[in-house]
C-alpha positions as CSV (number, residue, x, y, z in Angstrom):
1,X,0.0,0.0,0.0
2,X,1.2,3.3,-0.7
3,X,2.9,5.4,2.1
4,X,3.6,2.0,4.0
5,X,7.0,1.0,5.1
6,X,8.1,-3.1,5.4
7,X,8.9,-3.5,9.1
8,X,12.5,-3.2,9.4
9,X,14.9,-3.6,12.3
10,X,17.4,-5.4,14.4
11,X,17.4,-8.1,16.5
12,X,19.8,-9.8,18.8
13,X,18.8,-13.4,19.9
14,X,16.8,-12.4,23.2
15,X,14.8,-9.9,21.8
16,X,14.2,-13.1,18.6
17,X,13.4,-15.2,21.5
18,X,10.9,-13.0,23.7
19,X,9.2,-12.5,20.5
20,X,9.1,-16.2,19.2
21,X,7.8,-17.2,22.4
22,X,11.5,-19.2,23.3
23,X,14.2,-18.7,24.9
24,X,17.5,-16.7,23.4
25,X,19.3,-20.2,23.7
26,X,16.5,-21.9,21.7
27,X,17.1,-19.3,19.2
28,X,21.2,-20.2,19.2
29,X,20.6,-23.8,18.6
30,X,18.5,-23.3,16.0
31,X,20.7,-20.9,14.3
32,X,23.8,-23.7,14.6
33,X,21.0,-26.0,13.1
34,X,19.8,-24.4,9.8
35,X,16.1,-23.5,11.1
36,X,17.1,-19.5,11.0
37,X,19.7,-17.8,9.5
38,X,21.5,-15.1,11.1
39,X,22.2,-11.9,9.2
40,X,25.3,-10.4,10.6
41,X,27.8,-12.5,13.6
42,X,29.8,-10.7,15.7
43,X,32.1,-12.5,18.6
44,X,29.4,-13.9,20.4
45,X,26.5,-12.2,19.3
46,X,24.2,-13.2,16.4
47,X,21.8,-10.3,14.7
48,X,18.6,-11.0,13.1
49,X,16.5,-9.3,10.9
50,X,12.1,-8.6,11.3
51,X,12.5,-11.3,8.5
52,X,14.2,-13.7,10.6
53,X,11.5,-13.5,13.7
54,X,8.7,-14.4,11.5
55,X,10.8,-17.2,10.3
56,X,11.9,-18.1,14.6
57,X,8.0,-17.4,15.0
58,X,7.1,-19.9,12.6
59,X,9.7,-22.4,12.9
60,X,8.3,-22.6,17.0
61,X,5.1,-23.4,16.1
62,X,6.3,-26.5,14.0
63,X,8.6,-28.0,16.3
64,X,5.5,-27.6,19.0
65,X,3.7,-29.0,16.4
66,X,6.1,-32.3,16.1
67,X,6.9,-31.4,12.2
68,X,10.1,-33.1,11.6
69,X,13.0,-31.1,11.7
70,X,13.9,-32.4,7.8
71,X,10.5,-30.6,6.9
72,X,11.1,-27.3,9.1
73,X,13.8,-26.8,7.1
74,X,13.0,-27.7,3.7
75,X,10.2,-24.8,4.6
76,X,12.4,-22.1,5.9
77,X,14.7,-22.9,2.7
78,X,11.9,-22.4,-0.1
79,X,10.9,-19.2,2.0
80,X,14.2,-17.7,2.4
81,X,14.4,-17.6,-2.0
């Protein structure tokens, strides 16, 4: 729509977390797993993107669900293209 902005922002992984519903350690592991990708990596710190919460958001509703991990990411990789 005209005049409307994409949400845009930074996120470091207990921010991801508090938003997914999960903790920032949940969000680690499933960085080092494939299920979301971080955008920038710094020493110890990981940033993500609005992008990347939808994605965490998503991606904890599955695993709650019991959808195979293969599956989660088969999804996050078609929706990441």
């Amino acid at each position: 729509m005209a005049g409307e902005h994409a949400p845009t922002g930074w996120y470091i992984p207990d921010e991801v977390g508090r938003l997914a519903g999960v903790s920032a350690r949940d969000i680690g592991q499933w960085a080092r797993r494939g299920y979301i990708q971080a955008v920038q990596s710094y020493a110890h710190s990981r940033t993500y993107t609005y992008g990347d919460v939808a994605e965490a958001m998503i991606d904890h509703w599955l695993i709650r669900d019991g959808v195979p991990r293969a599956e989660i990411l088969r999804t996050g990789s078609r929706c990441r293209r």
